[in-house]
PASEBA-1860 file (N, C-alpha, C; in nm, 3 decimals):
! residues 104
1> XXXXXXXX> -1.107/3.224/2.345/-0.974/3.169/2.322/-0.958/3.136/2.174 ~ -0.849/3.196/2.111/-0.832/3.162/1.957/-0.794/3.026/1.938 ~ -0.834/2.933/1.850/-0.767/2.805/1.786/-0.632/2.821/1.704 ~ -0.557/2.687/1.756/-0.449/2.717/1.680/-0.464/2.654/1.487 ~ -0.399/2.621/1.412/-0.392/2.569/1.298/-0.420/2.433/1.339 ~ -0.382/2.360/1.371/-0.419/2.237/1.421/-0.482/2.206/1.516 ~ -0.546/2.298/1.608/-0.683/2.272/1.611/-0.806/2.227/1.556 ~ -0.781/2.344/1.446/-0.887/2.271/1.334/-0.894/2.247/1.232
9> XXXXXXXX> -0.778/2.192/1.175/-0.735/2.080/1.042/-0.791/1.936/1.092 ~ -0.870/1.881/0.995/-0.912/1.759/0.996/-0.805/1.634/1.007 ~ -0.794/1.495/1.113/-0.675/1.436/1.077/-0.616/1.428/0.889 ~ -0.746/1.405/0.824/-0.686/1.382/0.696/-0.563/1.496/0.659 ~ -0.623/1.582/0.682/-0.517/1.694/0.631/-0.350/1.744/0.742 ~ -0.405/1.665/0.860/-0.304/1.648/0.933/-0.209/1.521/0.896 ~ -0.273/1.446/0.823/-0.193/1.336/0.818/-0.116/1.374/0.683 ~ -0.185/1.416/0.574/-0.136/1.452/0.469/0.018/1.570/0.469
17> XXXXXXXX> -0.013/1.668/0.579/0.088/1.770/0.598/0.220/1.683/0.636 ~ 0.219/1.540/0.675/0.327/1.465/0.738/0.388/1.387/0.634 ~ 0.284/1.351/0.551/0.346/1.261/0.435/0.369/1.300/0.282 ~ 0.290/1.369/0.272/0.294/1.419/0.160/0.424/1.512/0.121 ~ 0.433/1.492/-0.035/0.580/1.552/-0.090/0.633/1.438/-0.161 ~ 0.741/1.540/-0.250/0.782/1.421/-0.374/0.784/1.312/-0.290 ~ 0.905/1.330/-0.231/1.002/1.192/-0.166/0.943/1.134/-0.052 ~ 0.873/1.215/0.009/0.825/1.136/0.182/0.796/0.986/0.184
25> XXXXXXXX> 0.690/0.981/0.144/0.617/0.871/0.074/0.750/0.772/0.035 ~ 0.795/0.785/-0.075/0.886/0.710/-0.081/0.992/0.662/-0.012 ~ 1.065/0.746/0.041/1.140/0.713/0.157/1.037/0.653/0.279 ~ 0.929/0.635/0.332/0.872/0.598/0.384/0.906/0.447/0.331 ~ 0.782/0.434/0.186/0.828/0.304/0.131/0.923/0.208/0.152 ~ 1.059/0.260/0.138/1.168/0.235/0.137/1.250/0.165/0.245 ~ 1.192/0.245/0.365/1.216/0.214/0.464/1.167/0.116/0.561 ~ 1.000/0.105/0.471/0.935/-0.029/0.504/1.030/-0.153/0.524
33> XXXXXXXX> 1.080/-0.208/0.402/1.179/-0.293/0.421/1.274/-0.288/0.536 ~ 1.307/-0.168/0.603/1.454/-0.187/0.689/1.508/-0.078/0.697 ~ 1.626/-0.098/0.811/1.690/0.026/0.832/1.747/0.059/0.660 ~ 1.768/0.143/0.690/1.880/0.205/0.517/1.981/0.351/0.574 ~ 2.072/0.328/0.531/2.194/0.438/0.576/2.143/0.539/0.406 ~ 2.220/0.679/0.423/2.155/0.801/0.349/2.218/0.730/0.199 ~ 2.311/0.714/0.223/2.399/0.599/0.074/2.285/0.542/-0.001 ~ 2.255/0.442/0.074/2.128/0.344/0.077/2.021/0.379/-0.016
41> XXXXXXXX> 1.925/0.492/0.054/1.872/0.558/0.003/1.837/0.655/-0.135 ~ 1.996/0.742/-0.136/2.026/0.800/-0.247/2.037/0.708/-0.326 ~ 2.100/0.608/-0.349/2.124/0.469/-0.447/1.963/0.442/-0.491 ~ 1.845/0.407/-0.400/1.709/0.361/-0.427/1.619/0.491/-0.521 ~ 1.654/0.547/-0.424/1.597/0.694/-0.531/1.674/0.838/-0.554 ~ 1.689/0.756/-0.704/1.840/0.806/-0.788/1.754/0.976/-0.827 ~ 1.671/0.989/-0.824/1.612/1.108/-0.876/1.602/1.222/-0.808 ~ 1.621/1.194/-0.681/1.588/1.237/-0.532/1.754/1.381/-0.531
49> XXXXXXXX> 1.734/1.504/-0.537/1.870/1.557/-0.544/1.902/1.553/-0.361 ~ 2.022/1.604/-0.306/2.077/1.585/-0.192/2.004/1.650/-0.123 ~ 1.986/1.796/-0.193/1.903/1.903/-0.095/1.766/1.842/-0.024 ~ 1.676/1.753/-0.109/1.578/1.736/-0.105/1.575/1.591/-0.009 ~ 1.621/1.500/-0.047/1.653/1.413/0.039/1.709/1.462/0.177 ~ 1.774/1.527/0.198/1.774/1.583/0.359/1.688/1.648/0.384 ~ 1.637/1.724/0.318/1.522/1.770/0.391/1.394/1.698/0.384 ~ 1.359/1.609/0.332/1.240/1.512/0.338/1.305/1.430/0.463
57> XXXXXXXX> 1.398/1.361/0.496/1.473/1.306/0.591/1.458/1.366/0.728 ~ 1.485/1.512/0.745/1.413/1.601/0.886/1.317/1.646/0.893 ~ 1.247/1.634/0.815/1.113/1.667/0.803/1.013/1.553/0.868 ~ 1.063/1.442/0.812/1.017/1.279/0.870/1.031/1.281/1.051 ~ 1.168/1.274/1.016/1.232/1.298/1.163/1.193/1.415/1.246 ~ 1.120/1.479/1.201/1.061/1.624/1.299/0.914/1.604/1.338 ~ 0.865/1.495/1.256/0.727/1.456/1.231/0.681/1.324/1.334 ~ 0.835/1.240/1.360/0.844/1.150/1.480/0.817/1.055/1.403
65> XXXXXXXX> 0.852/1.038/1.262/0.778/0.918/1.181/0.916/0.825/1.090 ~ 0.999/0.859/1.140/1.171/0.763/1.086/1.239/0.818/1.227 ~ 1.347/0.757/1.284/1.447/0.761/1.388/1.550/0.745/1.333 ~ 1.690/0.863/1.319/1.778/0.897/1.328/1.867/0.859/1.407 ~ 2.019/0.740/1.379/2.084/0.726/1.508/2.211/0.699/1.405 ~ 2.286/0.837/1.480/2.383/0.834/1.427/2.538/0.764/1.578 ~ 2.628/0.689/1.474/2.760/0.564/1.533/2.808/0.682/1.577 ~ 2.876/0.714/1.658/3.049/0.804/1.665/3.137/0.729/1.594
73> XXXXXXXX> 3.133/0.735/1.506/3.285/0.649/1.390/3.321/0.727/1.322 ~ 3.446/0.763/1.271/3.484/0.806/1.134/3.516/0.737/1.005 ~ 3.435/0.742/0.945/3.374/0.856/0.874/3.228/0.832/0.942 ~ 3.157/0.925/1.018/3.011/0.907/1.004/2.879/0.850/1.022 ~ 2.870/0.715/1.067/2.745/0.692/1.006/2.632/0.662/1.073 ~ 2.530/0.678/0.958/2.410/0.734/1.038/2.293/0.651/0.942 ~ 2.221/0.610/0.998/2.078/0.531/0.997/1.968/0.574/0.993 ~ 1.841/0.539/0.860/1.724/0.582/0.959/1.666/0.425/0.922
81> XXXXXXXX> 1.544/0.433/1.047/1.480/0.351/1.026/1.319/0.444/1.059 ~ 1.211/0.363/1.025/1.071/0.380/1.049/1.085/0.408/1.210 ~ 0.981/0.487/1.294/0.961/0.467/1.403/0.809/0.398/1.421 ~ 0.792/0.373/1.564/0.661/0.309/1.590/0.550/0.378/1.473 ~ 0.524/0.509/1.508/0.431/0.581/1.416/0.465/0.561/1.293 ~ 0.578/0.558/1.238/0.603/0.576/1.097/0.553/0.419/1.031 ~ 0.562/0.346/1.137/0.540/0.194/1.079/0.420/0.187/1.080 ~ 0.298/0.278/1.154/0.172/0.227/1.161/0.132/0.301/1.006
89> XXXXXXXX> 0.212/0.344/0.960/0.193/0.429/0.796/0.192/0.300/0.752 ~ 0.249/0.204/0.715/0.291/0.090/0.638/0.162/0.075/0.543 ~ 0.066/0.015/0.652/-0.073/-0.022/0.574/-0.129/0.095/0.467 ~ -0.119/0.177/0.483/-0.136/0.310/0.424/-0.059/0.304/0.271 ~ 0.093/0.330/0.297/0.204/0.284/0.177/0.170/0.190/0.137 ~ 0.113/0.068/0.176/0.142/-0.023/0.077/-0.015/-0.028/-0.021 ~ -0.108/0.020/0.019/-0.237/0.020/-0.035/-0.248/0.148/-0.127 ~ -0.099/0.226/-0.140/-0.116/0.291/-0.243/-0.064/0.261/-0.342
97> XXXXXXXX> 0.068/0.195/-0.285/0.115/0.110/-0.415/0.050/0.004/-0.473 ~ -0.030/-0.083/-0.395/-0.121/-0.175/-0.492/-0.226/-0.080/-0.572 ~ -0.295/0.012/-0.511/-0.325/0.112/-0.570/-0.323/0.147/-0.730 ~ -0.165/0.173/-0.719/-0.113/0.230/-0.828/-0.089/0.144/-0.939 ~ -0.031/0.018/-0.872/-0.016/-0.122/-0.997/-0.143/-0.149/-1.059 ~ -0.301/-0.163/-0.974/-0.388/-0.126/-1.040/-0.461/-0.075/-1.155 ~ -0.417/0.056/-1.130/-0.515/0.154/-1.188/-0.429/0.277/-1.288 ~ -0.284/0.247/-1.236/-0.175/0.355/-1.345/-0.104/0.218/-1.421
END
């Protein structure tokens, strides 16, 4: 019987395929604090272009690691927050940012 790709990727590198990327991480961060609408977001990380921010955004959300819940209102609106999994990242995010105050 053949193995699939994730069969035999180590968690590290499974975990890395989920978080890793400019923005993930950060929007992760970000989201530590609280829900944040896409406004929200784009405002926190001004560097972040649209393309990329949506797609770091479903990528999260495809990964089961932020929850998506969008109002029926007009105009729009739509939320993410961390999910269970995405929150057990926290400890992770935040030990890279002390990390970083550290040592950069």
């Amino acid at each position: 019987m053949k193995k699939t790709v994730d069969q035999t990727m180590c968690p590290i590198e499974k975990t890395l395929r989920m978080i890793v990327g400019k923005w993930k991480t950060i929007i992760l961060w970000h989201l530590g604090s609280g829900t944040k609408r896409y406004g929200e977001l784009k405002k926190l990380i001004p560097t972040v272009s649209e393309k990329m921010l949506i797609q770091s955004l479903r990528e999260l959300k495809r990964d089961e690691l932020i929850v998506r819940k969008v109002y029926p209102e007009i105009p729009p609106k739509v939320e993410y927050t961390l999910s269970r999994r995405g929150k057990s990242l926290s400890p992770l995010i935040c030990n890279l940012n002390t990390w970083g105050k550290k040592h950069l």
